[in-house]
BAFI-3210 file (N, C-alpha, C; in Angstrom, 3 decimals, decimal comma, padded with zeros to 6 digits):
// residues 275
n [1|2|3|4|5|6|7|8|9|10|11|12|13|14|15|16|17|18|19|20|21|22|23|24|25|26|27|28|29|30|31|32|33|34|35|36|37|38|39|40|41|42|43|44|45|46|47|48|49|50|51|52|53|54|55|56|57|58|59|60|61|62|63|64|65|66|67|68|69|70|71|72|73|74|75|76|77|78|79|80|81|82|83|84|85|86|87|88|89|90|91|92|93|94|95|96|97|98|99|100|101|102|103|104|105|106|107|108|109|110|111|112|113|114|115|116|117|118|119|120|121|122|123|124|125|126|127|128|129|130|131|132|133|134|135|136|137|138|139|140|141|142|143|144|145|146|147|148|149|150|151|152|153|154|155|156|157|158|159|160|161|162|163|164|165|166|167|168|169|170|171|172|173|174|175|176|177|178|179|180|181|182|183|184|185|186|187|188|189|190|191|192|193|194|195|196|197|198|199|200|201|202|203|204|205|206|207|208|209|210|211|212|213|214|215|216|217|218|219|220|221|222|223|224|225|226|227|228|229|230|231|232|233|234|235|236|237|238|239|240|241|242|243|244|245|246|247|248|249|250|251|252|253|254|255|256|257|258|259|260|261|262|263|264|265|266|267|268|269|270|271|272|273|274|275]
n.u [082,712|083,912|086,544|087,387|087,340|089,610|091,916|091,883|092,566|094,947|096,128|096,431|097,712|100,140|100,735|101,153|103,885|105,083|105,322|106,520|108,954|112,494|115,008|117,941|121,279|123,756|127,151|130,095|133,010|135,445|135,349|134,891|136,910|139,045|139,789|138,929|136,244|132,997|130,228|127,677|124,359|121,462|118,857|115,856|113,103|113,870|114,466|114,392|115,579|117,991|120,989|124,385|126,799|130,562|131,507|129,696|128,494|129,084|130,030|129,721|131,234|130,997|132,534|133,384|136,113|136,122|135,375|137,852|140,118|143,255|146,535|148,875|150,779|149,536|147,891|150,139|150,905|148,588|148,039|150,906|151,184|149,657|151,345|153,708|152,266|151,125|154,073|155,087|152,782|152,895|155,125|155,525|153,488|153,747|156,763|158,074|156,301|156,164|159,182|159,572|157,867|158,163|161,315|160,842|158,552|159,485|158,923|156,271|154,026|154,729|152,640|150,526|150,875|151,490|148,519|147,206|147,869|147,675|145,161|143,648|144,536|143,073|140,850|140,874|141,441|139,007|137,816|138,653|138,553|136,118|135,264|137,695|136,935|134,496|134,755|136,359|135,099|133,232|135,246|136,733|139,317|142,119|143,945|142,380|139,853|140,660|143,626|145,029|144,398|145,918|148,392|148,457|148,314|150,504|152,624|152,110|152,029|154,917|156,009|155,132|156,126|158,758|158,748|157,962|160,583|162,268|161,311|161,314|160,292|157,329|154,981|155,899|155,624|153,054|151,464|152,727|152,380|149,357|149,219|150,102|148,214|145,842|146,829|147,375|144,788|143,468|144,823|143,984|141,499|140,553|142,464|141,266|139,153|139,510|140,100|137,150|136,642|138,797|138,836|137,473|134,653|135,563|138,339|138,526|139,105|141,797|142,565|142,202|144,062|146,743|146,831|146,895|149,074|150,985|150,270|151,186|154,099|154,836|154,373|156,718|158,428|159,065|159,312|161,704|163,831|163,237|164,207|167,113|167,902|168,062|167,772|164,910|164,630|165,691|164,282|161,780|162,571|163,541|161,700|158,912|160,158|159,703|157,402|156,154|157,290|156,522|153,651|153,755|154,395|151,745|149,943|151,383|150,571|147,525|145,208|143,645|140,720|139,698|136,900|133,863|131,677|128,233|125,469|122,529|120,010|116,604|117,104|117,797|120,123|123,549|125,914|129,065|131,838|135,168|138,123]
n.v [055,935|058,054|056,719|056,466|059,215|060,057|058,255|058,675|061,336|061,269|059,495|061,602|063,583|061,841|061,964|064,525|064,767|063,202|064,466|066,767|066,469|066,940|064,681|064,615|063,501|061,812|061,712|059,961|061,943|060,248|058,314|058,975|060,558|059,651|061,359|063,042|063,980|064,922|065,132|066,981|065,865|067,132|066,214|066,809|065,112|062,665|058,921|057,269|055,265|055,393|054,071|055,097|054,834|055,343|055,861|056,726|058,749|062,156|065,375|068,275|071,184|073,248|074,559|075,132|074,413|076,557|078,387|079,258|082,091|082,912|082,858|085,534|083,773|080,946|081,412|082,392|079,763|078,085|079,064|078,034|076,096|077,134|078,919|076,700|075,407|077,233|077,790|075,172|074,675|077,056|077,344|075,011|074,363|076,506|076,607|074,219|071,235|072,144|072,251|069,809|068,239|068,507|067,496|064,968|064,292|063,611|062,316|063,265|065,566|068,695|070,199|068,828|066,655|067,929|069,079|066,741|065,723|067,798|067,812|065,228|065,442|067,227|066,345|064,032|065,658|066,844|064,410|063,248|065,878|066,479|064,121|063,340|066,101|065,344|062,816|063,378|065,221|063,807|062,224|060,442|060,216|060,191|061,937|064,045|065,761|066,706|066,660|064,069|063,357|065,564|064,609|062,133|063,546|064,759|063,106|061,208|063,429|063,746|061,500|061,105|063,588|062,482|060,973|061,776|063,378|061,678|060,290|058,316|058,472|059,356|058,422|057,676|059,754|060,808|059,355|060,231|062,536|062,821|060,919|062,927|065,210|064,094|063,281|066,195|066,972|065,922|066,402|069,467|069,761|069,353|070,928|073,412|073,576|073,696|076,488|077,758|075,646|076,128|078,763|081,311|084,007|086,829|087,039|085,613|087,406|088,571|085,994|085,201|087,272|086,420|084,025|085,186|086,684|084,593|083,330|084,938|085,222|082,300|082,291|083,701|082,529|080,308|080,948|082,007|079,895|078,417|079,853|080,257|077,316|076,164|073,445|070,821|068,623|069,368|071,726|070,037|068,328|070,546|072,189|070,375|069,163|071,934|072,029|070,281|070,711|073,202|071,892|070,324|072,310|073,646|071,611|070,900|073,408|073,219|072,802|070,254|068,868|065,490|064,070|062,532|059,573|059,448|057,542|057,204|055,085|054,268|055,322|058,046|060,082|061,607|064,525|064,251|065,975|065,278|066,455]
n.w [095,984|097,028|097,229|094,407|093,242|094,553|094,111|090,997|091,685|092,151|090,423|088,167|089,341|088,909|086,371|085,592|086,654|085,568|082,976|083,224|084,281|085,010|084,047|086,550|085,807|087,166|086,854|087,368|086,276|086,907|085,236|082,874|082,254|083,669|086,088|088,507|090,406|089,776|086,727|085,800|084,325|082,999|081,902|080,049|080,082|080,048|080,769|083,515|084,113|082,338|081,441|081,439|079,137|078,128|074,478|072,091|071,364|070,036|072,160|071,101|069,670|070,952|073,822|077,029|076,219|074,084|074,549|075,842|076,302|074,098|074,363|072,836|071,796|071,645|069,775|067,710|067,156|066,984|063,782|063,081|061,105|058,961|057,543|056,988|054,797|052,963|052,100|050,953|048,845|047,446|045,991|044,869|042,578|041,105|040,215|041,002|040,702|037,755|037,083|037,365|035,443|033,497|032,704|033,199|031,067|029,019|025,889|025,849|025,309|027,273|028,553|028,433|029,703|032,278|032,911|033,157|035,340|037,075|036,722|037,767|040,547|041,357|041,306|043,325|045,372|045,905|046,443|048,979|050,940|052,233|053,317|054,823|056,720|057,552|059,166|060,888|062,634|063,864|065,512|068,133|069,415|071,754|071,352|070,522|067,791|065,716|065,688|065,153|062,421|060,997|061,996|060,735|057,914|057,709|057,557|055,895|053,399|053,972|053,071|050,338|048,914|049,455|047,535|045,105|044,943|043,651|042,341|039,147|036,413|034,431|035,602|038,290|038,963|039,075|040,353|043,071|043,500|044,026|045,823|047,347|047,067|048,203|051,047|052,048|052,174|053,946|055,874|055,910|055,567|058,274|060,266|059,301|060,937|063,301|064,631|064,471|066,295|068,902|068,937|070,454|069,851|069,811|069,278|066,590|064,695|064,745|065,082|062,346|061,185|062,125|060,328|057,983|057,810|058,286|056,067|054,241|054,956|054,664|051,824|050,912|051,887|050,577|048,265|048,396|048,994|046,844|044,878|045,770|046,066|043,055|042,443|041,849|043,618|046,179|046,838|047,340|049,430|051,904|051,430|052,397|054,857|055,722|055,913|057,394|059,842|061,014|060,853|063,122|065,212|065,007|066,364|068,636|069,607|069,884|071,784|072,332|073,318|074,161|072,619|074,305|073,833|074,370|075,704|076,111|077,660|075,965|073,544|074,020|073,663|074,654|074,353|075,195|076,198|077,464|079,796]
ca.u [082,821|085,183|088,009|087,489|088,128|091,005|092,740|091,783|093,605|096,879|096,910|096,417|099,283|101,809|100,717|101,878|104,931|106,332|105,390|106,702|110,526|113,848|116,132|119,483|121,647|125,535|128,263|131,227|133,996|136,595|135,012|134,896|137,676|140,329|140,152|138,178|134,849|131,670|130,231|125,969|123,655|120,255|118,109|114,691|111,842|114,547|113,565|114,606|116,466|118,898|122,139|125,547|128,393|130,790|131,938|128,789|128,292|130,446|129,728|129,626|132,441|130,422|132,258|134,259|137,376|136,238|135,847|139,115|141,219|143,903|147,440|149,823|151,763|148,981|147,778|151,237|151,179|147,712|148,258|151,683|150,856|149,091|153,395|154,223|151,405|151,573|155,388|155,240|152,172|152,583|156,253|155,357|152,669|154,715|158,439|158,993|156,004|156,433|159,703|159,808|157,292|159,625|162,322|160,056|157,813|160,376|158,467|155,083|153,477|155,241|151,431|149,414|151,335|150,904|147,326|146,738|148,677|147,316|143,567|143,667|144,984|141,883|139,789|141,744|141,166|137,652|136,944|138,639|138,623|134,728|135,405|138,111|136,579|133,555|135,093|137,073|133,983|132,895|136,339|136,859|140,815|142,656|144,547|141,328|139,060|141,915|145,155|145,129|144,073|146,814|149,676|148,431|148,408|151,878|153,477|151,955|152,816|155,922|156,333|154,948|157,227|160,301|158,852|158,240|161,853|163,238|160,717|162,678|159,201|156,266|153,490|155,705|155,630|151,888|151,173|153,307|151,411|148,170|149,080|150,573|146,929|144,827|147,111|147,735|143,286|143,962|145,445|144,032|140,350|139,943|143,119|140,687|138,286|140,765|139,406|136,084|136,858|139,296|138,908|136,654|134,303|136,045|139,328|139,053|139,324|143,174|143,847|142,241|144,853|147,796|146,537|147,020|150,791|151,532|150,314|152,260|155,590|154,988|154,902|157,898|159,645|158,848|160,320|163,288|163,685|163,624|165,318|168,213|167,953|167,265|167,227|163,709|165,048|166,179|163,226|160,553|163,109|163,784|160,433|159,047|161,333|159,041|155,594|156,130|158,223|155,273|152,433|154,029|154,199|150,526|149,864|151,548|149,868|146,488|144,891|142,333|140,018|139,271|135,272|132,970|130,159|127,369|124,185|121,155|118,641|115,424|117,008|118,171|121,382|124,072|127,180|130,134|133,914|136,265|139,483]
ca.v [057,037|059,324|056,465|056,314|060,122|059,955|057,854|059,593|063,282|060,831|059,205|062,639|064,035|061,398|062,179|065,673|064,938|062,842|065,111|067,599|066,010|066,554|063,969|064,894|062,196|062,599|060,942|060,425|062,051|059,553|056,704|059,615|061,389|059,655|062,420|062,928|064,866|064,594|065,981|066,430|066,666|067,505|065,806|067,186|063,994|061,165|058,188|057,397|054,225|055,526|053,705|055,935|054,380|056,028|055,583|056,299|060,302|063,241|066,319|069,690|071,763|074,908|074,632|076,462|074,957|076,729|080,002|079,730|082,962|081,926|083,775|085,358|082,353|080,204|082,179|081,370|078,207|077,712|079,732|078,126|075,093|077,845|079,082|075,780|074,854|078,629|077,654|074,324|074,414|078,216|077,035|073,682|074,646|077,745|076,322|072,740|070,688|072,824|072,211|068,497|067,427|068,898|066,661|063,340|063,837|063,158|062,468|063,668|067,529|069,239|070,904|067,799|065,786|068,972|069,451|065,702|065,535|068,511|067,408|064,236|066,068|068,087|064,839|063,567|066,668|066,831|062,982|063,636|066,717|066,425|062,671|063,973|066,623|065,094|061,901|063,960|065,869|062,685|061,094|060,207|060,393|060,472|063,066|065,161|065,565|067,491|066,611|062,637|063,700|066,616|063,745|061,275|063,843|065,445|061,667|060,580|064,519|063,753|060,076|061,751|064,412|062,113|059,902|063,054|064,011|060,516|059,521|057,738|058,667|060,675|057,765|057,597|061,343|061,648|059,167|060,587|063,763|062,330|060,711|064,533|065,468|063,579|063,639|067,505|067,648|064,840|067,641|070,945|069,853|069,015|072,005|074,879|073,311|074,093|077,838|077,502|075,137|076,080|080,165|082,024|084,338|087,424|086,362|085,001|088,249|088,253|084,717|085,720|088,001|085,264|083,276|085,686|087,239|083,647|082,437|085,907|084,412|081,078|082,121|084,713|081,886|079,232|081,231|082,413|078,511|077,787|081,170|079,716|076,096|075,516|071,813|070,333|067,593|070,073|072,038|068,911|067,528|071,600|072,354|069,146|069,535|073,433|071,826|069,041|071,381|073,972|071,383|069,694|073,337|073,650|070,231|070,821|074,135|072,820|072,207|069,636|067,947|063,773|063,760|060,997|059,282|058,989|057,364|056,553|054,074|054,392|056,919|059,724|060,460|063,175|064,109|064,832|065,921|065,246|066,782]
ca.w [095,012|097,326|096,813|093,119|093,178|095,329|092,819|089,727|091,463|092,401|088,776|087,222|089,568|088,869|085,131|085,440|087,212|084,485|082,040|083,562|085,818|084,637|085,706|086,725|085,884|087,934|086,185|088,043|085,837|086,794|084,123|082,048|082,232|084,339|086,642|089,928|090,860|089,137|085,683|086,054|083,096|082,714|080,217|080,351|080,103|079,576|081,291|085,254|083,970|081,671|081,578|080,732|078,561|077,276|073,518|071,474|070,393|070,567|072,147|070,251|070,295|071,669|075,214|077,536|075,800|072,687|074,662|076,839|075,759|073,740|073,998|071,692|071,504|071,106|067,992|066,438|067,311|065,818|062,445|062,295|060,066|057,211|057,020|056,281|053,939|051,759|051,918|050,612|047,862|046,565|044,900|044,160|042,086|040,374|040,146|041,249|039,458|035,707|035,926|037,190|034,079|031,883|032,970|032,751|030,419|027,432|024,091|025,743|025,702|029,068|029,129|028,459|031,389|033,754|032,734|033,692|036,527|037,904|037,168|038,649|041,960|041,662|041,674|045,031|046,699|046,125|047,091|050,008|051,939|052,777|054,611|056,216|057,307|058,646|060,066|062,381|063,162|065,052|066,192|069,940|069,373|072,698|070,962|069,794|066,938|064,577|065,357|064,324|061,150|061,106|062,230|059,510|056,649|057,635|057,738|054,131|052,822|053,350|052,382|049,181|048,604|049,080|046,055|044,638|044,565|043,286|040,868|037,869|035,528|035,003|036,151|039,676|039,995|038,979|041,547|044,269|043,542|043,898|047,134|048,430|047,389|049,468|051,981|052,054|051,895|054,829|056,969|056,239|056,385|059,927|060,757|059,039|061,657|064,178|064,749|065,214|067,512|069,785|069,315|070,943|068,746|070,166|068,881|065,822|064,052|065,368|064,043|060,741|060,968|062,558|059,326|056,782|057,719|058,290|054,602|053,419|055,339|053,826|050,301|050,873|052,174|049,778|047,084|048,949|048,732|045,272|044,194|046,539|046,122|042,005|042,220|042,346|044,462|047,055|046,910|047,572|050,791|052,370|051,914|053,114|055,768|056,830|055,690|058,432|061,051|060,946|061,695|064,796|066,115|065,410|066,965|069,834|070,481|069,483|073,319|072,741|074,134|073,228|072,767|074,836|073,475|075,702|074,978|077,644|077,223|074,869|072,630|074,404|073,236|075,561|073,951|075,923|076,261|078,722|080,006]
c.u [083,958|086,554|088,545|087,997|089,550|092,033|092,979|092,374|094,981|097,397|097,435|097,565|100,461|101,779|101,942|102,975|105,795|106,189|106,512|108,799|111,717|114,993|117,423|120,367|123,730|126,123|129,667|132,160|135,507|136,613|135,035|136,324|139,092|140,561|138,945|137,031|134,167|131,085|128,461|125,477|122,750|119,777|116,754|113,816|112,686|114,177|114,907|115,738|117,684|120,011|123,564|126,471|128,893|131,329|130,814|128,350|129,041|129,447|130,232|130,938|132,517|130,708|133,100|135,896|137,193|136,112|136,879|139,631|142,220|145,387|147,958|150,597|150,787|148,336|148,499|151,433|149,897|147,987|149,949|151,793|150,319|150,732|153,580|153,864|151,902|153,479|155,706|154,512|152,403|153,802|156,172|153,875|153,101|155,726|158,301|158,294|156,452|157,749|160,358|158,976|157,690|160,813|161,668|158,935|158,129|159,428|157,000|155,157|153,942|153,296|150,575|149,746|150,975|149,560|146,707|147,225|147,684|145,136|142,769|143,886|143,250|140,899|139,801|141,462|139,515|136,931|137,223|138,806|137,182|134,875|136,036|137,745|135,077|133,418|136,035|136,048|133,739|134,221|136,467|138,303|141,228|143,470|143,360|141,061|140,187|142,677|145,432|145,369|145,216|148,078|149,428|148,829|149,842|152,719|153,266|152,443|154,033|157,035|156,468|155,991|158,525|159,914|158,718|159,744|162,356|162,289|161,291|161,400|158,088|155,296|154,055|155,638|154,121|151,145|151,761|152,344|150,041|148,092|149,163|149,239|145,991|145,821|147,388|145,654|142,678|143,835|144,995|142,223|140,478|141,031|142,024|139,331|138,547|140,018|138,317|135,931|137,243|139,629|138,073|136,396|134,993|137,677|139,508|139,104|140,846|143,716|143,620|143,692|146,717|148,042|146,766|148,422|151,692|151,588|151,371|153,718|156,150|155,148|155,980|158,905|160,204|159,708|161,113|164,068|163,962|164,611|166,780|168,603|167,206|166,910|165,969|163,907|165,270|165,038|162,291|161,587|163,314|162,403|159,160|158,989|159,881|157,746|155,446|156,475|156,846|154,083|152,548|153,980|152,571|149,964|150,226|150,747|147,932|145,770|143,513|141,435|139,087|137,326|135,158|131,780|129,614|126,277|123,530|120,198|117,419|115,721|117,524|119,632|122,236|125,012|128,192|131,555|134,451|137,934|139,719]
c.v [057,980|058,402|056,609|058,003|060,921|059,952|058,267|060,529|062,215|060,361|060,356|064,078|063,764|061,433|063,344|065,555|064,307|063,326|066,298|067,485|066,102|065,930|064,338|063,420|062,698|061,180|060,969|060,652|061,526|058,191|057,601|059,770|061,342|059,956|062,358|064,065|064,230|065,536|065,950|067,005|066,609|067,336|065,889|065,657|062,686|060,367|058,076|056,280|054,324|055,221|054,835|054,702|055,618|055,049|055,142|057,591|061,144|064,424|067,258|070,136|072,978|074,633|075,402|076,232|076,315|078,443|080,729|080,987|082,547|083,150|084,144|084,473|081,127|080,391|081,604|080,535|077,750|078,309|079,051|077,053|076,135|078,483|077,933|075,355|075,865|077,977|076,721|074,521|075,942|077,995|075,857|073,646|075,406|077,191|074,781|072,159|071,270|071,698|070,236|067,543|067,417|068,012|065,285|063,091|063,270|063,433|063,269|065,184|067,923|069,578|069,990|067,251|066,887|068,976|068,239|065,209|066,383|067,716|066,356|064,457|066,151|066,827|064,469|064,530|066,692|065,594|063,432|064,292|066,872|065,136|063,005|064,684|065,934|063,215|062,679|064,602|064,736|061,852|061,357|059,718|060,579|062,108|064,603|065,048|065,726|066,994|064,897|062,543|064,778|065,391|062,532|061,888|064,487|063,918|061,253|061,467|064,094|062,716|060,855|062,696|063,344|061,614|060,801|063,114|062,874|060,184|059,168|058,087|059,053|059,680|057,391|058,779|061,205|060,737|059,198|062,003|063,547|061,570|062,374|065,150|065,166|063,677|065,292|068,244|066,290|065,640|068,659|070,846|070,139|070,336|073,355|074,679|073,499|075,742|078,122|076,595|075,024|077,637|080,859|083,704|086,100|087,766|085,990|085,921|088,227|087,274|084,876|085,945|087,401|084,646|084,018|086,388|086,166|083,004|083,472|085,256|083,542|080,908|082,397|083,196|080,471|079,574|081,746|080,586|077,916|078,918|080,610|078,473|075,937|074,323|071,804|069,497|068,224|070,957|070,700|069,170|069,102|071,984|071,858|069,320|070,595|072,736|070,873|069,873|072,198|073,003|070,874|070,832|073,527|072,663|070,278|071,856|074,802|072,426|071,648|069,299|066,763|064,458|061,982|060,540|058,717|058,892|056,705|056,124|054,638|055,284|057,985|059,287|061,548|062,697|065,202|065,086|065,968|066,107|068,125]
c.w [095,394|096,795|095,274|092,679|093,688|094,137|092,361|089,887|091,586|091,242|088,074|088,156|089,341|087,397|085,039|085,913|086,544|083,320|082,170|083,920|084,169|085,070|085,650|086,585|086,137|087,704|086,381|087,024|085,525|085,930|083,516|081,585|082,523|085,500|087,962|089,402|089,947|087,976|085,934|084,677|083,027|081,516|080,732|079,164|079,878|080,428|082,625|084,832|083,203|082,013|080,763|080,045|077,026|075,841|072,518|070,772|070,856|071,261|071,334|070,170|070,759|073,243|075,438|076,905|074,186|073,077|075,869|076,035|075,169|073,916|072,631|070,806|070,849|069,658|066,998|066,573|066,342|064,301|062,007|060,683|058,208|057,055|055,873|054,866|052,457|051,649|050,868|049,005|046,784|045,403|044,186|042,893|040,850|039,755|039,613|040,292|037,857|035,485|036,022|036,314|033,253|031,531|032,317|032,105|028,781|026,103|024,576|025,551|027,194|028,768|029,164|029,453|032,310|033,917|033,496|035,047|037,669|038,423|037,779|040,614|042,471|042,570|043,135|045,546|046,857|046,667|048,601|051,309|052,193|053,422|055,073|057,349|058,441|059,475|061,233|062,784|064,307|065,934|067,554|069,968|070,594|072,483|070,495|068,115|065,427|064,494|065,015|062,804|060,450|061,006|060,792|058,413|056,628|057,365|056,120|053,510|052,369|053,141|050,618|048,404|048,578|048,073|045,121|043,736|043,975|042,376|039,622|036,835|036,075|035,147|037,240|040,147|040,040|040,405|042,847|044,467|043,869|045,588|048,227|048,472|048,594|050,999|052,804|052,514|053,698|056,351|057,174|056,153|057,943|060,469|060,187|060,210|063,027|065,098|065,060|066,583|069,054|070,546|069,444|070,203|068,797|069,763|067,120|064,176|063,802|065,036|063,158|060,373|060,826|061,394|058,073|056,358|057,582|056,748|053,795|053,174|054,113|052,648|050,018|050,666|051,442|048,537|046,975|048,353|047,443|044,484|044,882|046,045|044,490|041,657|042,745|043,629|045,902|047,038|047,863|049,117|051,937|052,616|051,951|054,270|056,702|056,952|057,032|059,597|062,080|061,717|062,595|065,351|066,420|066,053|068,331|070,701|070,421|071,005|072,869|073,406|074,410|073,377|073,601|074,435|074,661|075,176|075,920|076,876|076,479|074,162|072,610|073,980|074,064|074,601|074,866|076,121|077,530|078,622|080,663]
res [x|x|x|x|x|x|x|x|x|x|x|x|x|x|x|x|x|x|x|x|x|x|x|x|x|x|x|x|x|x|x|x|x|x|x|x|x|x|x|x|x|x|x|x|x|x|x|x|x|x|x|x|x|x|x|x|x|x|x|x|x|x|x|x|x|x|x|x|x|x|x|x|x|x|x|x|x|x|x|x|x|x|x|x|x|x|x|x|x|x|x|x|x|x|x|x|x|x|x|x|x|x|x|x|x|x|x|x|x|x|x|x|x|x|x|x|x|x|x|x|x|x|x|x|x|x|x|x|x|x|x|x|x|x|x|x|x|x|x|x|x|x|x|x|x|x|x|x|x|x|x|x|x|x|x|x|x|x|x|x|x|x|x|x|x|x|x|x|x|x|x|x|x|x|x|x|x|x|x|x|x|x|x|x|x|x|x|x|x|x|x|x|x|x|x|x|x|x|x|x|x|x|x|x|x|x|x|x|x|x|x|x|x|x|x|x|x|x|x|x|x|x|x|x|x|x|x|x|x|x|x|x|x|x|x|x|x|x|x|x|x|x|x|x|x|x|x|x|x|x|x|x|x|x|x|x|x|x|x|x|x|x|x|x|x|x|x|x|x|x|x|x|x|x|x]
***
């Protein structure tokens, strides 16, 4: 009878102790990361056997890069891409399209071709600036979550724009326009994602601010641009030209940091970043 109660307190201790254990699980950083030392993480009740590999969930983006300080410089470096953008779309919108439907729409309505031109855009932006946005949410980019997505939509932009400027008729402009859409909704998803991300909540009053003298600039300078330069043709390729110039600055002073998927046996899920 005493062994039978023996037992019964050692079962009903090693009960509580796996109800209870958090295992530490230490992950050398250099399969992670590249880089030396060790990263440790604490998963409260996961199981003792859990295997790590990476390339399976992201971590968050609530870390210490997101509440490094950011300088002056880095400010305008992040905010410089909204220049380019206000630069590019506030005249092309105003000026350049009106008056390049006018040109190629010959026997049609100038307002019925704009009207359809434009509303088709609409369409394209709305399919896809919500996938953009939340496929870069998850991407494990060497380059980081944003800026892939940033380098793709500046490269098609301004494929777009040159067909833009050369279009011989109004069904290769409307689909050059239609590509500058999605690609333009390509880019500035996952960049307005940029801020939360990488600026600490202390701060991001100040890039508000970076972001809003910068979109001023960008219009100023957009229609310095066409007031200067009345060819459409010269318009699209000049400011082109800033819309592209602009987002490699933000790109470069974009400090990422790739995500790692990490996923442990029966379920548990960690997600983690490196760098």
């Amino acid at each position: 009878m005493a062994e039978l109660d023996s037992r019964r307190d050692r079962d009903h201790d090693h009960l509580q102790e796996d109800d209870t254990e958090t295992n530490s699980l230490l992950v050398s950083s250099s399969s992670l990361t590249g880089g030396s030392g060790e990263m440790r993480m604490q998963v409260a009740g996961s199981p003792k056997s859990g295997s790590i590999n990476a390339g399976d969930m992201p971590r968050d983006s609530n870390d210490k890069q997101a509440k490094r300080m950011l300088s002056n410089v880095e400010m305008f470096g992040l905010s410089c891409y909204w220049f380019g953008w206000s630069a590019l779309m506030s005249p092309l919108f105003i000026a350049v399209i009106p008056q390049q439907i006018e040109i190629l729409s010959e026997d049609k309505s100038k307002g019925s071709a704009l009207g359809d031109t434009l509303i088709w855009g609409s369409v394209v932006a709305i399919l896809v600036a919500p996938l953009a946005g939340s496929i870069s949410d998850t991407s494990t980019h060497p380059w980081g979550r944003r800026k892939p997505f940033i380098a793709t939509g500046l490269v098609i932009a301004s494929f777009a724009l040159l067909l833009m400027a050369i279009a011989p008729n109004l069904k290769m402009y409307a689909c050059a326009f239609l590509l500058l859409s999605a690609a333009n909704n390509v880019t500035m998803s996952p960049y307005t994602a940029l801020v939360p991300d990488l600026v600490p909540q202390s701060q991001r009053g100040t890039v508000s601010s970076w972001l809003g003298v910068m979109s001023f600039l960008g219009t100023f300078t957009g229609g310095l641009v066409t007031f200067f330069f009345p060819s459409p043709v010269s318009d699209l390729i000049i400011l082109g030209l800033i819309h592209a110039g602009s987002g490699l600055i933000t790109m470069h002073f974009s400090r990422e940091r790739p995500l790692v998927h990490v996923h442990l046996n029966h379920g548990s899920r960690i997600t983690s970043r490196h760098g």
